[in-house]
NUGU-8486 format. One record per atom (N, C-alpha, C): residue number from 1; x, y, z; atom name. Coordinates in steps of 0.001 Angstrom, whole numbers, m for minus. Each point is the difference from the previous one (the first is absolute). Example, Ala and Ser with C-alpha at 12.3 -4.5 7.8 and 13.67 -1.06 7.14 Angstrom:
+-----+---------+---------+---------+------+
: pos :    east :   north :      up : site :
+-----+---------+---------+---------+------+
:   1 :   13190 :   m5690 :    7800 :    N :
:   1 :    m890 :    1190 :       0 :   CA :
:   1 :     900 :    1200 :       0 :    C :
:   2 :    m350 :    1050 :    m720 :    N :
:   2 :     820 :    1190 :      60 :   CA :
:   2 :    m770 :    1090 :     730 :    C :
+-----+---------+---------+---------+------+
//
This chain:
+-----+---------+---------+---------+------+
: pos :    east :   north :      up : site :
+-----+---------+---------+---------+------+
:   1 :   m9289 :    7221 :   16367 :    N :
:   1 :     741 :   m1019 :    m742 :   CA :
:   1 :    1298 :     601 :    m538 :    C :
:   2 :    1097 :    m682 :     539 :    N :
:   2 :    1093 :     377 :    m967 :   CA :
:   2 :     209 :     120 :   m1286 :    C :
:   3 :     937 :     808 :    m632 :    N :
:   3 :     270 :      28 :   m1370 :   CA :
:   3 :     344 :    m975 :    m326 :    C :
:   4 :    m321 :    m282 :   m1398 :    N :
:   4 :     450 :   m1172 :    m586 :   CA :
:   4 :    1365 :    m290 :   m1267 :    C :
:   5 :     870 :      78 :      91 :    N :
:   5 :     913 :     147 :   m1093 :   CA :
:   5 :     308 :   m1493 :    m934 :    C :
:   6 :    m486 :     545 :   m1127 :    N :
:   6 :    m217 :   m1388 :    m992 :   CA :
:   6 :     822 :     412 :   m1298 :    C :
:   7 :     647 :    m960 :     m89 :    N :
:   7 :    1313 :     368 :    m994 :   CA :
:   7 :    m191 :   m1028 :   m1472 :    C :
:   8 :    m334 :     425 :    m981 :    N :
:   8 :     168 :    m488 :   m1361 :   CA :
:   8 :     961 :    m231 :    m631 :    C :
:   9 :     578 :   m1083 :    m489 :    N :
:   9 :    1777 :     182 :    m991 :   CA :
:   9 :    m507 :    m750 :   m1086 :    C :
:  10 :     541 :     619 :    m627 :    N :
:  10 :     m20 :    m315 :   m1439 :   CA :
:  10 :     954 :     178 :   m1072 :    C :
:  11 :     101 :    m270 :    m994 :    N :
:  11 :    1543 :     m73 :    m875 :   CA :
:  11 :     141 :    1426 :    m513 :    C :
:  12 :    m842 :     626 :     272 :    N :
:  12 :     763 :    1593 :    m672 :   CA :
:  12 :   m1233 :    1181 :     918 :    C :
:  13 :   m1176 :    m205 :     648 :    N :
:  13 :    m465 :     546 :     736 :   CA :
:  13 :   m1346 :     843 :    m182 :    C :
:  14 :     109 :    m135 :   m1932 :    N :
:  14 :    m517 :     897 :    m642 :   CA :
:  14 :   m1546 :    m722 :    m171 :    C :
:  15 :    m365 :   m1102 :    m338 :    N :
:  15 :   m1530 :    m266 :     m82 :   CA :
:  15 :    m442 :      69 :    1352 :    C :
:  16 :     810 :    m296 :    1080 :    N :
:  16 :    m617 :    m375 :    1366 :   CA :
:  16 :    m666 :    1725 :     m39 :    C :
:  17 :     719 :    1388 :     m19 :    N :
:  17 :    m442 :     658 :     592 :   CA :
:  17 :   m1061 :     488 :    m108 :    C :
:  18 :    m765 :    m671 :   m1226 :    N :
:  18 :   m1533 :      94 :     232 :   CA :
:  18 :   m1051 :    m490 :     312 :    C :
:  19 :     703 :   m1440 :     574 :    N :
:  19 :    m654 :    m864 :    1363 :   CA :
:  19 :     161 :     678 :    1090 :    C :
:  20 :    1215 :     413 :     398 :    N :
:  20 :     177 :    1066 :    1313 :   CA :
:  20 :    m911 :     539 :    m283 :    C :
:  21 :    m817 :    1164 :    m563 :    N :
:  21 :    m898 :    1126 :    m438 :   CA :
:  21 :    m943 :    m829 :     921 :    C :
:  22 :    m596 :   m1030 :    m348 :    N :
:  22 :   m1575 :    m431 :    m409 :   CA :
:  22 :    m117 :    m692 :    1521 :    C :
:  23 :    1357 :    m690 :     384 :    N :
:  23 :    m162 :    m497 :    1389 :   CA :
:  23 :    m298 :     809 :     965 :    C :
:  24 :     834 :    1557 :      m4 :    N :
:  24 :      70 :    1299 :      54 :   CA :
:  24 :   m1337 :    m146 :     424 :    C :
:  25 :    m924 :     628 :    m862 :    N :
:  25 :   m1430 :      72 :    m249 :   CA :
:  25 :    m465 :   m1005 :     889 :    C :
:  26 :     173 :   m1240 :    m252 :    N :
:  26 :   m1046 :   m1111 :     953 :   CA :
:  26 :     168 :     219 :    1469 :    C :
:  27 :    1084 :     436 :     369 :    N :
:  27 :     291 :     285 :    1315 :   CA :
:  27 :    m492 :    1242 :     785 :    C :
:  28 :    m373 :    1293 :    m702 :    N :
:  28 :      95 :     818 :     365 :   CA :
:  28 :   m1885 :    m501 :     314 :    C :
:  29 :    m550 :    m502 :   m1449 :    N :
:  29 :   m1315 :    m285 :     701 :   CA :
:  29 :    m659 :     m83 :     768 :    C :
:  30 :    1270 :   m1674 :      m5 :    N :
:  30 :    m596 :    m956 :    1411 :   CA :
:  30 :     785 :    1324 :    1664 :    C :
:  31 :     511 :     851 :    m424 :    N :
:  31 :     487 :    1122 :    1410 :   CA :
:  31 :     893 :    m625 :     493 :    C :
:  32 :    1093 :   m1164 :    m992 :    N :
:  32 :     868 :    m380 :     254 :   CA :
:  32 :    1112 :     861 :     395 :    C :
:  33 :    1273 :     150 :    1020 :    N :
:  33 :    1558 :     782 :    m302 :   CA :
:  33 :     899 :    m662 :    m697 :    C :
:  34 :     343 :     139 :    m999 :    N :
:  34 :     897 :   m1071 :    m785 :   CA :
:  34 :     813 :    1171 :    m940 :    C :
:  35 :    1509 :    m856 :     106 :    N :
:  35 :     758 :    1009 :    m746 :   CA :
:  35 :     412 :   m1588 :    m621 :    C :
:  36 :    m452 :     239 :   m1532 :    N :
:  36 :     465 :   m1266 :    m998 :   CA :
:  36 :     579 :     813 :    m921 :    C :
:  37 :    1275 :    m823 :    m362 :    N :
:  37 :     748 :     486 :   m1347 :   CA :
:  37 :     638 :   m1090 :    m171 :    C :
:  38 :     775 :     658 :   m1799 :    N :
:  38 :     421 :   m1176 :    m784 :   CA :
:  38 :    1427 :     220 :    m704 :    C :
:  39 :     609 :   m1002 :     678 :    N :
:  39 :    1770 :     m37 :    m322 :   CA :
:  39 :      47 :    m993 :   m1110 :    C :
:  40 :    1702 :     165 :    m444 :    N :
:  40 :      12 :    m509 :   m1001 :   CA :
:  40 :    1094 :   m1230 :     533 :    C :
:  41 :    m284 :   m1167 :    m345 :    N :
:  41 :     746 :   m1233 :     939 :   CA :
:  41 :    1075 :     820 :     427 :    C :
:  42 :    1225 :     139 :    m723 :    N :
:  42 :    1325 :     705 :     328 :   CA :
:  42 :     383 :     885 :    1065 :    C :
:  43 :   m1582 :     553 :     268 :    N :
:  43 :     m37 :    1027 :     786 :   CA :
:  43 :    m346 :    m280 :    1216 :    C :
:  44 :    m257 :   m1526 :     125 :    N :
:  44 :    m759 :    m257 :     991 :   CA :
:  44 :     154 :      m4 :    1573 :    C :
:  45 :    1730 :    m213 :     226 :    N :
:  45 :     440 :    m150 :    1077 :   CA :
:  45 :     668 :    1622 :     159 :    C :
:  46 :      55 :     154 :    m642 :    N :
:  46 :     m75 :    1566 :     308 :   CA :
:  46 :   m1156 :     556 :     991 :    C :
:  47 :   m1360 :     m27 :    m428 :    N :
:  47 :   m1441 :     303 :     781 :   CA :
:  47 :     m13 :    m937 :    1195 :    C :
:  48 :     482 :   m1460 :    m509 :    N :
:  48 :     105 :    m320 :    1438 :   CA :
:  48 :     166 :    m108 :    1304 :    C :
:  49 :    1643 :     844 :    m334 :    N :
:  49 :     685 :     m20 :    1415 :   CA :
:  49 :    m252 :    1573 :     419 :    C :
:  50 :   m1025 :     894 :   m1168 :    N :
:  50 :     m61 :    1506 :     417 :   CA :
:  50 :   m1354 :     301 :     634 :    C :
:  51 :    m501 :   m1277 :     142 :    N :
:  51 :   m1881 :     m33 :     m91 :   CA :
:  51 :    m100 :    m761 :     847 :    C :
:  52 :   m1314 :      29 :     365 :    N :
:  52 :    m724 :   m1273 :    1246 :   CA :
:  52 :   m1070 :    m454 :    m513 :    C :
:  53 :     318 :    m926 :   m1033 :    N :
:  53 :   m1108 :    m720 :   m1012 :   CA :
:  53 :    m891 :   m1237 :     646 :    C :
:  54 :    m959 :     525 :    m233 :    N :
:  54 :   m1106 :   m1198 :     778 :   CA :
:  54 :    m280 :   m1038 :   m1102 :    C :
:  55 :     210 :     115 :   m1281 :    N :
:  55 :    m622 :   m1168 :    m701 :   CA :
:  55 :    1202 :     m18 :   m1624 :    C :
:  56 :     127 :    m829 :    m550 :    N :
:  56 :     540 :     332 :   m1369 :   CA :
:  56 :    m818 :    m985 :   m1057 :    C :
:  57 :    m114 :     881 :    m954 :    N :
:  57 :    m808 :   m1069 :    m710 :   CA :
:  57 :    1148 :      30 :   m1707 :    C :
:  58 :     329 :    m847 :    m436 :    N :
:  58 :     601 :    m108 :   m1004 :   CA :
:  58 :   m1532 :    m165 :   m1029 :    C :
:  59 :     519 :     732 :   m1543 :    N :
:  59 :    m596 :     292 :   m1273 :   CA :
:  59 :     332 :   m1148 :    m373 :    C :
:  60 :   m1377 :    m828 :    m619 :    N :
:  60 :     694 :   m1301 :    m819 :   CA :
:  60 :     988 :    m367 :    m941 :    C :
:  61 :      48 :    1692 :    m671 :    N :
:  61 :    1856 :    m870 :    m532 :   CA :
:  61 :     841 :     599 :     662 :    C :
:  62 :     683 :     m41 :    1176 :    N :
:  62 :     840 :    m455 :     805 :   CA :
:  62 :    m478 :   m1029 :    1041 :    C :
:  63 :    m593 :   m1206 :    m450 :    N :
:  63 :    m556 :    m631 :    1318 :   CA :
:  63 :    1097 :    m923 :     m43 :    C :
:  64 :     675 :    m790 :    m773 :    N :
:  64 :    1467 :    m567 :     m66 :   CA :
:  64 :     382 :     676 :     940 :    C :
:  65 :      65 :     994 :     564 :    N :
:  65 :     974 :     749 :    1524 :   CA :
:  65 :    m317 :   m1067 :    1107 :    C :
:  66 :   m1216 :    m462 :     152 :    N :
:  66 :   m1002 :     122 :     914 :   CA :
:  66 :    1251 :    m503 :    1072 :    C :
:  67 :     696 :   m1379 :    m286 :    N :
:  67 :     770 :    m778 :    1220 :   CA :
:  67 :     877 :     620 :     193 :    C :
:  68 :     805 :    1506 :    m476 :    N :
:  68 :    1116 :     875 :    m377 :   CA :
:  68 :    m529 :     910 :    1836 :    C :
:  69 :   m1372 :     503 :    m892 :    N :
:  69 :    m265 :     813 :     994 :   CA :
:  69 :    m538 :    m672 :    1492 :    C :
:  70 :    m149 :    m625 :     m17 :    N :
:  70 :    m599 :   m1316 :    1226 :   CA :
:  70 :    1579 :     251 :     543 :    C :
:  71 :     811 :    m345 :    m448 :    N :
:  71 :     953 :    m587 :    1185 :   CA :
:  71 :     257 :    1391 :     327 :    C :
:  72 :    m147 :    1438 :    m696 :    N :
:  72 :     595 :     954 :     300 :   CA :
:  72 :   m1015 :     608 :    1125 :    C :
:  73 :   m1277 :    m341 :     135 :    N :
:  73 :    m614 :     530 :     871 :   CA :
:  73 :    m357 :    m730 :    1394 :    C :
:  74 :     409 :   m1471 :     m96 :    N :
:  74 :      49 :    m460 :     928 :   CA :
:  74 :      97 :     737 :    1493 :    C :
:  75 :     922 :      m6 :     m65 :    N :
:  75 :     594 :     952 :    1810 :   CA :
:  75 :    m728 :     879 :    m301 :    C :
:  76 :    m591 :     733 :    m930 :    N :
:  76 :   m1018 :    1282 :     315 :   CA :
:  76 :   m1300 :    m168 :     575 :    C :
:  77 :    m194 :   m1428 :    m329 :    N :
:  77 :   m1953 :       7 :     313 :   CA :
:  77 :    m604 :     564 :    m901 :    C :
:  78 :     539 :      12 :   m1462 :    N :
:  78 :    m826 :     904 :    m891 :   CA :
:  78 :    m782 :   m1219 :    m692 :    C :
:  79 :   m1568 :     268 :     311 :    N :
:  79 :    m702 :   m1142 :    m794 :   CA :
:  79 :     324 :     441 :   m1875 :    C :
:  80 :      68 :   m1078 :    m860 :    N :
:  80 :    m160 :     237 :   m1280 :   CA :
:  80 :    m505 :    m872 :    m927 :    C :
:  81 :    m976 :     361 :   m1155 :    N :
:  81 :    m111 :    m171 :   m1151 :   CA :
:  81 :     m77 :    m258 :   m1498 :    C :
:  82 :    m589 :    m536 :    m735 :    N :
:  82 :    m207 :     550 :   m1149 :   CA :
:  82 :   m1151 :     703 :    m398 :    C :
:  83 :    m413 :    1091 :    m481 :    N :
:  83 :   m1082 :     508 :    m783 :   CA :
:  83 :    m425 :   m1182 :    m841 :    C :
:  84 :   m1494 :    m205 :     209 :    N :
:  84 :    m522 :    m713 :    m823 :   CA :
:  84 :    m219 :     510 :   m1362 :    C :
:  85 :     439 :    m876 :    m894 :    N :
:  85 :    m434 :     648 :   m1630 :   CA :
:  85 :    m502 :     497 :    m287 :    C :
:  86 :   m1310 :    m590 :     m44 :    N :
:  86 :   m1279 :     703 :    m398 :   CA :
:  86 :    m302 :    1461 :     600 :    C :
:  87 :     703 :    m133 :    1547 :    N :
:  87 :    m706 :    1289 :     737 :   CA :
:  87 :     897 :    1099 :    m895 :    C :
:  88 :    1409 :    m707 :     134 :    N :
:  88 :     669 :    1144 :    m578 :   CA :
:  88 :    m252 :     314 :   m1466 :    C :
:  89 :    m570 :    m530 :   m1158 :    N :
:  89 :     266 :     138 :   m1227 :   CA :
:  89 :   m1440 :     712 :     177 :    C :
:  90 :   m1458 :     m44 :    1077 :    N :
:  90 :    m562 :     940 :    m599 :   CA :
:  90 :     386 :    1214 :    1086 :    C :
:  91 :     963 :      31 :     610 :    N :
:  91 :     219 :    1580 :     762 :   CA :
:  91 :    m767 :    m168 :    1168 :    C :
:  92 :    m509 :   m1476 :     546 :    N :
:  92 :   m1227 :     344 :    1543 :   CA :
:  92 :    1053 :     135 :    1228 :    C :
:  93 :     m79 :    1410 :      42 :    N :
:  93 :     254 :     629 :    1075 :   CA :
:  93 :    m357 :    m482 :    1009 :    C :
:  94 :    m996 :    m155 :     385 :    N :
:  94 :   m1138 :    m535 :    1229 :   CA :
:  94 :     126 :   m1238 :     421 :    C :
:  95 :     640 :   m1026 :   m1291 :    N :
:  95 :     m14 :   m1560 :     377 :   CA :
:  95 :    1283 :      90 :     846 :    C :
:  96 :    1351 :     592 :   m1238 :    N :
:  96 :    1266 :     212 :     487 :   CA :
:  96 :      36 :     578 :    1253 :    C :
:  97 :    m828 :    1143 :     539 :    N :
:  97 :     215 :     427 :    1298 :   CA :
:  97 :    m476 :   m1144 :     971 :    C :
:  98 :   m1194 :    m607 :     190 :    N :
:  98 :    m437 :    m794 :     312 :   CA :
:  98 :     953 :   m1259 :     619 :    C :
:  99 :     742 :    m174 :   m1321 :    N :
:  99 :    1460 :   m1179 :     399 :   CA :
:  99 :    1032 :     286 :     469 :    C :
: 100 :     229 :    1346 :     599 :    N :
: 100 :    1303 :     194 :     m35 :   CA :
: 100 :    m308 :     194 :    1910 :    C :
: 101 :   m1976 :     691 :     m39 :    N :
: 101 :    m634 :     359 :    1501 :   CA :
: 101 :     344 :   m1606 :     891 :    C :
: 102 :    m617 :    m678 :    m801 :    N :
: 102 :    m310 :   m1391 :     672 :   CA :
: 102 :    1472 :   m1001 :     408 :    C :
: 103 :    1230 :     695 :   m1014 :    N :
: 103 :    1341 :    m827 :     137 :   CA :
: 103 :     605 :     926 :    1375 :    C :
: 104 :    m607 :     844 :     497 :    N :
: 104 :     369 :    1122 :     919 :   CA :
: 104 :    m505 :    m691 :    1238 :    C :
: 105 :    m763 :    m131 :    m246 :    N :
: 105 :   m1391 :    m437 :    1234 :   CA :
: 105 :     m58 :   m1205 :     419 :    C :
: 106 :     227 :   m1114 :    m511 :    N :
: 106 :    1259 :   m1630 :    m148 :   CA :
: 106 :    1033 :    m387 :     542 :    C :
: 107 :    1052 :    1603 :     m91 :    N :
: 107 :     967 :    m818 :     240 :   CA :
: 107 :     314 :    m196 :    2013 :    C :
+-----+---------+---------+---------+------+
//
């Protein structure tokens, strides 16, 4: 199975990176290859055009991006997201990986 590159943005980068950690963890479990990390919106098209991102999932407070980043990923084929609340406010790694596997596997 190919690697999977799953990209997080968020408004400053800093709570996500301990969802990265835990997704981290759920993946390595399940004997997933996944290289997930977490930008900070601003930063975003930066990783974009330097990366070959299979999934993006926006942090619920930047989900106002959501139609920002839609039109920007269009021509990419990059499926995208929001993190669900709940998953994100308790840190489930496993759900979040889960959504970001299945928006991969969809498109």
């Amino acid at each position: 199975m190919a690697k999977k590159t799953i990209m997080l943005v968020c408004s400053a980068g800093m709570s996500t990176s301990l969802l990265v950690t835990k997704m981290q963890k759920a993946a390595d479990e399940q004997g997933l290859d996944t290289d997930i990390f977490a930008v900070s919106a601003s930063d975003a098209d930066n990783h974009l055009a330097s990366k070959d991102v299979d999934v993006l999932l926006l942090g619920p407070q930047v989900r106002f991006m959501k139609a920002d980043f839609e039109k920007r990923l269009e021509s990419k084929g990059i499926p995208l997201d929001v993190i669900n609340m709940a998953d994100y406010g308790l840190m489930n790694g496993e759900k979040v990986l889960q959504q970001a596997i299945s928006l991969i596997d969809n498109k």
